[in-house]
Backbone as XML, in Angstrom:
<?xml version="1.0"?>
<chain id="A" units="angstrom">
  <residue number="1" name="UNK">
    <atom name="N" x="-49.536" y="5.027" z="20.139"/>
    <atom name="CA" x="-49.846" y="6.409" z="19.839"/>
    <atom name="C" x="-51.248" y="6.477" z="19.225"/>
  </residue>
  <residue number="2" name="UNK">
    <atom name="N" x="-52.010" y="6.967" z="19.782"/>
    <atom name="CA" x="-53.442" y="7.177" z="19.480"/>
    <atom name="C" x="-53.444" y="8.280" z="17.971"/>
  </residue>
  <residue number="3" name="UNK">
    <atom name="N" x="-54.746" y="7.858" z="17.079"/>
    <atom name="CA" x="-54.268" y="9.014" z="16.001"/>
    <atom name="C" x="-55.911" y="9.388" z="16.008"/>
  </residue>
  <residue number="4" name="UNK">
    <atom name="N" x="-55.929" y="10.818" z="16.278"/>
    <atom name="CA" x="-56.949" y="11.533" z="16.524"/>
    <atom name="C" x="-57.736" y="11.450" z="14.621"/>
  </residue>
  <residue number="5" name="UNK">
    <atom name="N" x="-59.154" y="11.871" z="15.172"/>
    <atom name="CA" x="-59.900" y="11.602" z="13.830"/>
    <atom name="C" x="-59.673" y="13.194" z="13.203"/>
  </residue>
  <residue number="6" name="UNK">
    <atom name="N" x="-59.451" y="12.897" z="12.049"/>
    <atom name="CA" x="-59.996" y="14.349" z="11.105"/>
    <atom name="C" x="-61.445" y="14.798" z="10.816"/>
  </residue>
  <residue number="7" name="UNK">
    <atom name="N" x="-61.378" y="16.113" z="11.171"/>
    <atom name="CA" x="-62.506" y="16.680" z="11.119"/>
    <atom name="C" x="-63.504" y="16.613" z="9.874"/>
  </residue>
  <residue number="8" name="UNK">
    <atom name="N" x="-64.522" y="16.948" z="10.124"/>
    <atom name="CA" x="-65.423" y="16.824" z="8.529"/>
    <atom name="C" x="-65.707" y="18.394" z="8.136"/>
  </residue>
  <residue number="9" name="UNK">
    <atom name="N" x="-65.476" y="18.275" z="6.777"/>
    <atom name="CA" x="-65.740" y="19.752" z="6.178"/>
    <atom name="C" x="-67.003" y="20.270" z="7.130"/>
  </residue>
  <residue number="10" name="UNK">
    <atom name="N" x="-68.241" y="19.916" z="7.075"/>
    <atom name="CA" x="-69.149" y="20.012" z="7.599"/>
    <atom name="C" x="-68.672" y="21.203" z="9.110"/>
  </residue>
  <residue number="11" name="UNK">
    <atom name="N" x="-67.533" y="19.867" z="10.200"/>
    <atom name="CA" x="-67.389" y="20.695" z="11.208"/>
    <atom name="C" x="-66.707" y="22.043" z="11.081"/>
  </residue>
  <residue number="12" name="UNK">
    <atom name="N" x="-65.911" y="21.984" z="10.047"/>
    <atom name="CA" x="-65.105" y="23.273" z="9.368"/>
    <atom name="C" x="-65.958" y="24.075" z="8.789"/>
  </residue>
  <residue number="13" name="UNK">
    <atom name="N" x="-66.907" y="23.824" z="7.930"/>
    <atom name="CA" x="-67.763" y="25.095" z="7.650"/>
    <atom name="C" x="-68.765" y="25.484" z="8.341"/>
  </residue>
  <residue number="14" name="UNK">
    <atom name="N" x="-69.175" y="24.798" z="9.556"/>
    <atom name="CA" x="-69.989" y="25.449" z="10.724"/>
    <atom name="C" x="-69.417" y="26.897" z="11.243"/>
  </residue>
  <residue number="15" name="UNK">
    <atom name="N" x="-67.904" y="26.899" z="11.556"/>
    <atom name="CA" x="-67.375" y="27.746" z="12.167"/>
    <atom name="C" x="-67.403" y="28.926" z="11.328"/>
  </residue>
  <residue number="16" name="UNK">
    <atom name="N" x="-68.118" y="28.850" z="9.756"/>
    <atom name="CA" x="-67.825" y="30.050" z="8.987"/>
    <atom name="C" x="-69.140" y="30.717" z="8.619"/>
  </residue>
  <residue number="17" name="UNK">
    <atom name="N" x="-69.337" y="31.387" z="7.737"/>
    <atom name="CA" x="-70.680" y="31.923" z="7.156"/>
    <atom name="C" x="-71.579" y="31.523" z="6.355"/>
  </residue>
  <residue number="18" name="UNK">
    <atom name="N" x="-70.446" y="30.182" z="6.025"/>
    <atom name="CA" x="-71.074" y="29.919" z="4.527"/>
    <atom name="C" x="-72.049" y="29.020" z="4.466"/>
  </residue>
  <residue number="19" name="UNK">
    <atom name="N" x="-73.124" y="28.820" z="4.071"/>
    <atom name="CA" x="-73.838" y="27.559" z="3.370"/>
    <atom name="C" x="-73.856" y="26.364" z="2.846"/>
  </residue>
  <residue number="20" name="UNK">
    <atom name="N" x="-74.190" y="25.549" z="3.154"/>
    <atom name="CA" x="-74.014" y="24.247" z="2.158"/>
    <atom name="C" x="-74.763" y="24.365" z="1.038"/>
  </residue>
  <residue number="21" name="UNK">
    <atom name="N" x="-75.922" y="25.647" z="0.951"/>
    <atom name="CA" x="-76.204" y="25.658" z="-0.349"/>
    <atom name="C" x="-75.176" y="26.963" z="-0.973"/>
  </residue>
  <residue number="22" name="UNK">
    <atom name="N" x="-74.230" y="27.871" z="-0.458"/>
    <atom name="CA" x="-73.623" y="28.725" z="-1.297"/>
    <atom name="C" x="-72.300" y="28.021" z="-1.498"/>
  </residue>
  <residue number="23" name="UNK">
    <atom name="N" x="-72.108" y="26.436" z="-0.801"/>
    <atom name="CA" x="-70.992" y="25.942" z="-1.422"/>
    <atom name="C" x="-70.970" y="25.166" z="-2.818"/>
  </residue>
  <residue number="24" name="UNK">
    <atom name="N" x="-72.395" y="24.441" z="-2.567"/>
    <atom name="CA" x="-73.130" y="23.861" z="-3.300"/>
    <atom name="C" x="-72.785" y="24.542" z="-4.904"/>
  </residue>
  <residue number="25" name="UNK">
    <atom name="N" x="-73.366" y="26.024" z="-4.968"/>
    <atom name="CA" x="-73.236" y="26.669" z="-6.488"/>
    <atom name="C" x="-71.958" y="26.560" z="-6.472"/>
  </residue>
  <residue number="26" name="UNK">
    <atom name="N" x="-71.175" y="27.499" z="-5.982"/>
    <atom name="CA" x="-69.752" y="27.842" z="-6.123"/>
    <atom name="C" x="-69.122" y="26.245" z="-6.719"/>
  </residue>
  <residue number="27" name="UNK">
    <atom name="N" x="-69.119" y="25.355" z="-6.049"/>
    <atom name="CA" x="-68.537" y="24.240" z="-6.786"/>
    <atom name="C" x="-69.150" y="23.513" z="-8.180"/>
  </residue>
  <residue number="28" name="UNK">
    <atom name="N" x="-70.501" y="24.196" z="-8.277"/>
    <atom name="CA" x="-71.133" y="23.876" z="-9.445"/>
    <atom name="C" x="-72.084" y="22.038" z="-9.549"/>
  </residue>
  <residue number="29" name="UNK">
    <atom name="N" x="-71.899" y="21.576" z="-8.124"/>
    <atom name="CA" x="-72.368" y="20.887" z="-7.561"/>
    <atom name="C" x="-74.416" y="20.470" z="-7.071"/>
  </residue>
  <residue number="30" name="UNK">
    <atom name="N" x="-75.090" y="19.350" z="-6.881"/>
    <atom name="CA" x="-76.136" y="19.408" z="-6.677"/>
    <atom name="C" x="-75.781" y="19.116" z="-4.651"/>
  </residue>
  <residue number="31" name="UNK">
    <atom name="N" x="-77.084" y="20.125" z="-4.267"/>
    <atom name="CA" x="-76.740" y="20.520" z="-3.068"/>
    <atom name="C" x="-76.654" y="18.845" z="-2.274"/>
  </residue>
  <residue number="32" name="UNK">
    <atom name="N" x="-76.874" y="17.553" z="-2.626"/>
    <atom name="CA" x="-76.889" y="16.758" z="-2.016"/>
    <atom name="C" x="-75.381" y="16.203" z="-2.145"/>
  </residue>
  <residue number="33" name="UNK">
    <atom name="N" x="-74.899" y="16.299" z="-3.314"/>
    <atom name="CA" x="-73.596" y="15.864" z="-3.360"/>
    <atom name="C" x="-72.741" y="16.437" z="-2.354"/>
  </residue>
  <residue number="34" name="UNK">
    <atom name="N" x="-72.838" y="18.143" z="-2.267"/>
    <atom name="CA" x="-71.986" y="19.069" z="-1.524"/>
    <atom name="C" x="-72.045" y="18.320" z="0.120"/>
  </residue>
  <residue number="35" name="UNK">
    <atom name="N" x="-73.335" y="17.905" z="0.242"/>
    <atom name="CA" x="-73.655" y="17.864" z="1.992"/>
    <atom name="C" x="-72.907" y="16.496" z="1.965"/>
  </residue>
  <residue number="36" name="UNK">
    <atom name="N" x="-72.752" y="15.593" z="1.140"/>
    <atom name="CA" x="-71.929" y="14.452" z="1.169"/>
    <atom name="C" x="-70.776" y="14.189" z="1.513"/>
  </residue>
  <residue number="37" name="UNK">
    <atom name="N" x="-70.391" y="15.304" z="0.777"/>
    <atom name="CA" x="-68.835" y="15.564" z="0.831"/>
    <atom name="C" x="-68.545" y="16.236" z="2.770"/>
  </residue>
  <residue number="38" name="UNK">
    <atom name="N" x="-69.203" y="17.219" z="2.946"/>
    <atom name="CA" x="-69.295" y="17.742" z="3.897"/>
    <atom name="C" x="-69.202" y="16.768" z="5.304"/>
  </residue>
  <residue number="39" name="UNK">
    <atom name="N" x="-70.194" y="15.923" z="5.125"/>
    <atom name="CA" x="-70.378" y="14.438" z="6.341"/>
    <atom name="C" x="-69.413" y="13.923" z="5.902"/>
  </residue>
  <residue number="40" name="UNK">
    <atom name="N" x="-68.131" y="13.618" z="5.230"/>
    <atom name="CA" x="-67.080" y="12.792" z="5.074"/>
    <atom name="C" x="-67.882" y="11.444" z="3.903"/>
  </residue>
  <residue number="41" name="UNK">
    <atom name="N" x="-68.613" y="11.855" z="3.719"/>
    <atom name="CA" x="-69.374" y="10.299" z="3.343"/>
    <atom name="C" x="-68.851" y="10.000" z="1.808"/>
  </residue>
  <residue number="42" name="UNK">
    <atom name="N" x="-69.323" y="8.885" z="0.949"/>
    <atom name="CA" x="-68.623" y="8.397" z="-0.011"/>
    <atom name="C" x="-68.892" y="9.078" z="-1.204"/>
  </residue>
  <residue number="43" name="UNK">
    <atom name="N" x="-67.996" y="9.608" z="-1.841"/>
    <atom name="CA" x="-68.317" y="10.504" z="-3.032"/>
    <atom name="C" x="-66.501" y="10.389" z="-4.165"/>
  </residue>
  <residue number="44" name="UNK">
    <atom name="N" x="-67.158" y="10.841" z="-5.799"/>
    <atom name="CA" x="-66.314" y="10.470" z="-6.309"/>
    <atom name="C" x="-64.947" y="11.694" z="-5.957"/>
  </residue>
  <residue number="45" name="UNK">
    <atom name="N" x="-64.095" y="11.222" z="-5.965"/>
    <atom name="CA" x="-62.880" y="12.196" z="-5.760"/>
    <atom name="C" x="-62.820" y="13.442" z="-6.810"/>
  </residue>
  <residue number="46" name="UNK">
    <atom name="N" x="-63.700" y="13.682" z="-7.647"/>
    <atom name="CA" x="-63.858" y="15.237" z="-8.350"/>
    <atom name="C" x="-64.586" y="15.916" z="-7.764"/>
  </residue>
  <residue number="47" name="UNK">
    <atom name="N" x="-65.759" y="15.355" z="-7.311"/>
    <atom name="CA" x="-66.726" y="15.905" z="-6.021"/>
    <atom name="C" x="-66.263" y="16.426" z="-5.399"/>
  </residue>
  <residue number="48" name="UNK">
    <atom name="N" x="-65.164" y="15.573" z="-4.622"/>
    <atom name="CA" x="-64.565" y="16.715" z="-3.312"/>
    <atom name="C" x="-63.923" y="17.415" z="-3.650"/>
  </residue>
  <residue number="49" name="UNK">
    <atom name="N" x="-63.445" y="17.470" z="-4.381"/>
    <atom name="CA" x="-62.292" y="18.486" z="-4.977"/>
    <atom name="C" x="-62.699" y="19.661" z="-5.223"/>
  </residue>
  <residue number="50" name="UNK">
    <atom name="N" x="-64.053" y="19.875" z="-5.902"/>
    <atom name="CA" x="-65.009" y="20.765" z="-6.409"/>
    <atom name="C" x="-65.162" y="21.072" z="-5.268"/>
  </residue>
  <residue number="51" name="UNK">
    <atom name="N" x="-65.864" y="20.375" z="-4.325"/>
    <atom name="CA" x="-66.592" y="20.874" z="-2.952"/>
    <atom name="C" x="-65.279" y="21.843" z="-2.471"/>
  </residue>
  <residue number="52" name="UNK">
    <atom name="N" x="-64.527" y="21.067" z="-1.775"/>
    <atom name="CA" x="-63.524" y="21.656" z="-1.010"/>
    <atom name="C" x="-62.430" y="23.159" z="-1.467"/>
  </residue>
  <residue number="53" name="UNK">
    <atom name="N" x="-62.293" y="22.989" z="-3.317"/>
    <atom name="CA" x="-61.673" y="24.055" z="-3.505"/>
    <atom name="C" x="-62.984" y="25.162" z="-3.358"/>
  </residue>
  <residue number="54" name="UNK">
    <atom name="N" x="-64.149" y="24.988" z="-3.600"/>
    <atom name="CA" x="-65.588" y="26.068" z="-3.301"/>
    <atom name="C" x="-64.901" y="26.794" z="-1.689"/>
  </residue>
  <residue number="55" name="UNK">
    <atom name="N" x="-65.296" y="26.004" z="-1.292"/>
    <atom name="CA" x="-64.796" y="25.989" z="0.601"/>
    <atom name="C" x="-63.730" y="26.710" z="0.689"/>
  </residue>
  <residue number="56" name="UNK">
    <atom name="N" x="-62.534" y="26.381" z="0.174"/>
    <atom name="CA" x="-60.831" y="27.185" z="0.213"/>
    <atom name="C" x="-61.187" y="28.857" z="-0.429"/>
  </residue>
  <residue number="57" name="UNK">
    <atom name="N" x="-62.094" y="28.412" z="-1.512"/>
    <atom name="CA" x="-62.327" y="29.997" z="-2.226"/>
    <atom name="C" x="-63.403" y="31.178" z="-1.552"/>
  </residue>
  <residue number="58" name="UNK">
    <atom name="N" x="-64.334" y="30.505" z="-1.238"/>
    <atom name="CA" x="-64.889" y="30.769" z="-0.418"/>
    <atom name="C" x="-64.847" y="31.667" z="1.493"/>
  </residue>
  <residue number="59" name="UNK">
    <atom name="N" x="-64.542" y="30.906" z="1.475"/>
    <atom name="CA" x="-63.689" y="31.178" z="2.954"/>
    <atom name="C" x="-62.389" y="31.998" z="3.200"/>
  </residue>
  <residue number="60" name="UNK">
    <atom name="N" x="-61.025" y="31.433" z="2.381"/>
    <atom name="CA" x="-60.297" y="32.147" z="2.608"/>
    <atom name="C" x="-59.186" y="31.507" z="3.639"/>
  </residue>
  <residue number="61" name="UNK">
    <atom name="N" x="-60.228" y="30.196" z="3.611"/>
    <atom name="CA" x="-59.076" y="28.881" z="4.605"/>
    <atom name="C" x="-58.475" y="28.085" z="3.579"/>
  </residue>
  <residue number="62" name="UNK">
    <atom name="N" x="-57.348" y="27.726" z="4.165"/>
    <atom name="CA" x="-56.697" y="26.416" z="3.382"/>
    <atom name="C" x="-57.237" y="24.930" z="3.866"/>
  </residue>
  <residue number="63" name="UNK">
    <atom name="N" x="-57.140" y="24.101" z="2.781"/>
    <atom name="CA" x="-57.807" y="22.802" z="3.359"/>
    <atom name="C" x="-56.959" y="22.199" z="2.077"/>
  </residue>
  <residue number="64" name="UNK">
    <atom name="N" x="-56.771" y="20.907" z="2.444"/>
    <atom name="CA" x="-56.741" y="19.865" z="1.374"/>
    <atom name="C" x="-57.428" y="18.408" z="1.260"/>
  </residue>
  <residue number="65" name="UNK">
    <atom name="N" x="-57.704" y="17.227" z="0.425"/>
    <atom name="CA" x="-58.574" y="16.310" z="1.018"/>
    <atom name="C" x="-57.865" y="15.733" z="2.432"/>
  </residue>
  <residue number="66" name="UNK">
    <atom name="N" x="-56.565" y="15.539" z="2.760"/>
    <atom name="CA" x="-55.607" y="14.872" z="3.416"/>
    <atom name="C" x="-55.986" y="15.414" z="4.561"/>
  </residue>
  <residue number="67" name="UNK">
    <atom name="N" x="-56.568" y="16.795" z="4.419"/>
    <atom name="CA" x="-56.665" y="17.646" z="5.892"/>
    <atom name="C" x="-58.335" y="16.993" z="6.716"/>
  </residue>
  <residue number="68" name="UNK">
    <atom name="N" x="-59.120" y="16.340" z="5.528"/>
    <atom name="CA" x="-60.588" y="15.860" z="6.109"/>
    <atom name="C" x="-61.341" y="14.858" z="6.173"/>
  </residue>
  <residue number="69" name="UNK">
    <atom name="N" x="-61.970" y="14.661" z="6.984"/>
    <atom name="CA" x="-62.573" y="13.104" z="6.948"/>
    <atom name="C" x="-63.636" y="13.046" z="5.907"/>
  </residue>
  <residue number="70" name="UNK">
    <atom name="N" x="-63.221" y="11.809" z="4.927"/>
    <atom name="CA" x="-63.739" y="11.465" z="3.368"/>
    <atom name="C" x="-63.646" y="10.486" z="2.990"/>
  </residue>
  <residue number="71" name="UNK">
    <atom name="N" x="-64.351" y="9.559" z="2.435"/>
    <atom name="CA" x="-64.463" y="8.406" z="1.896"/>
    <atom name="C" x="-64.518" y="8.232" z="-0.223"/>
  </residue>
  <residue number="72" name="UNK">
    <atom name="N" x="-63.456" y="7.926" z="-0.416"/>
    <atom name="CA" x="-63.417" y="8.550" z="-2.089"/>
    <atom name="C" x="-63.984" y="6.948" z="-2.514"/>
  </residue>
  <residue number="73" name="UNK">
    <atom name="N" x="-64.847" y="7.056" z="-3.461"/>
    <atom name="CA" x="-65.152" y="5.646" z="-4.474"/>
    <atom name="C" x="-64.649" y="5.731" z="-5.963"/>
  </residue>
  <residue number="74" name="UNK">
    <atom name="N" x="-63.936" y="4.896" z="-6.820"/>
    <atom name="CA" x="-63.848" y="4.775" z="-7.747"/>
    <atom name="C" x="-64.345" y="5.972" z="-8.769"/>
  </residue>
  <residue number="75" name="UNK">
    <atom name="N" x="-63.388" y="6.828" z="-9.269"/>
    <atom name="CA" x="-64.158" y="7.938" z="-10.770"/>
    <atom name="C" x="-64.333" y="7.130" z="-12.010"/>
  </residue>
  <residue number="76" name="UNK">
    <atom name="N" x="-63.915" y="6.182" z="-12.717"/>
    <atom name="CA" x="-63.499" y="5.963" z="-13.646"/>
    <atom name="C" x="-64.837" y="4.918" z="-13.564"/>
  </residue>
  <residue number="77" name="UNK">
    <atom name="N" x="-65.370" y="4.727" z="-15.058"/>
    <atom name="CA" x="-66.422" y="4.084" z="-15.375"/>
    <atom name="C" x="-66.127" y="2.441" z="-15.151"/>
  </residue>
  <residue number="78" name="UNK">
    <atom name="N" x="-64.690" y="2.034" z="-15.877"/>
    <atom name="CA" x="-64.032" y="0.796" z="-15.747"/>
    <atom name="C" x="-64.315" y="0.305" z="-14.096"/>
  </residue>
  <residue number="79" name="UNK">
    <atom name="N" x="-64.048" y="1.446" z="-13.205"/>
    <atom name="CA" x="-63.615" y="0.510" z="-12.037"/>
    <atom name="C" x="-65.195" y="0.555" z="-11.587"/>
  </residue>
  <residue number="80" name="UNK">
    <atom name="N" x="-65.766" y="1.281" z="-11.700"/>
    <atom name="CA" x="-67.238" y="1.013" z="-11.099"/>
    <atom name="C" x="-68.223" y="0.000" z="-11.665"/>
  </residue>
  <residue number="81" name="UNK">
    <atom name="N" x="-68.255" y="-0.467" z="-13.131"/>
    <atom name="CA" x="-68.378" y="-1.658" z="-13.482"/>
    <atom name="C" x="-67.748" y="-2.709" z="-12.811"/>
  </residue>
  <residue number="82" name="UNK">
    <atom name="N" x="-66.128" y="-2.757" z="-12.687"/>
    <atom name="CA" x="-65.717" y="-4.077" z="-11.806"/>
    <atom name="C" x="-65.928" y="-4.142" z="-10.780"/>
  </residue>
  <residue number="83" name="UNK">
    <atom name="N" x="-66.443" y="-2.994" z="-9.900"/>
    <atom name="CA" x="-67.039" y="-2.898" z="-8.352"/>
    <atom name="C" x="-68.503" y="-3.848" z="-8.950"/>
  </residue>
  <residue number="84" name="UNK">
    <atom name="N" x="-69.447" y="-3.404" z="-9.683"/>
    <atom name="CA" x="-70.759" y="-3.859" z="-10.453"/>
    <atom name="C" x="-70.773" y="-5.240" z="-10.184"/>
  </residue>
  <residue number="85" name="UNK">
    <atom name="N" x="-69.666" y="-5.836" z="-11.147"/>
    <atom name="CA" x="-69.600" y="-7.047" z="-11.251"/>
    <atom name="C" x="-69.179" y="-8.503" z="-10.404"/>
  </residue>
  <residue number="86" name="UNK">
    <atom name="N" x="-68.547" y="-7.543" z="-9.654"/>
    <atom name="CA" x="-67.781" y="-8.517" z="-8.409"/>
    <atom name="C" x="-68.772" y="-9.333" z="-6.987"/>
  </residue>
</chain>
């Protein structure tokens, strides 16, 4: 059974009005983080959260991270030091 890829916020907010810089404020975000999140690319899991509930509020769509293609790295200072160190 083939498992199709999930879309990237990015391709989801093309289809709408919004901006990557009016998602950008709304999540309270710097506009490079937002476009990060957007490409699926690696960002801390509060990031997207921020990004994506901007996006849900915004829009007026439902989304969750589960629904998009995302790469989460370590939040916690501990684990990004032992990423550091390894």
């Amino acid at each position: 059974m083939s498992k199709e890829k999930k879309p990237t916020l990015l391709s989801i907010r093309q289809r709408t009005r919004i901006s990557t810089e009016q998602l950008a404020k709304e999540a309270g975000v710097s506009l490079t983080e937002a476009y990060v999140v957007e490409i699926g690319g690696f960002t801390r899991k509060e990031v997207a959260v921020r990004v994506l509930a901007a996006f849900v509020k915004l829009s007026g769509l439902y989304y969750t991270l589960d629904d998009i293609r995302l790469h989460n790295v370590p939040s916690t200072g501990r684990s990004r030091q032992a990423m550091m160190n390894s």
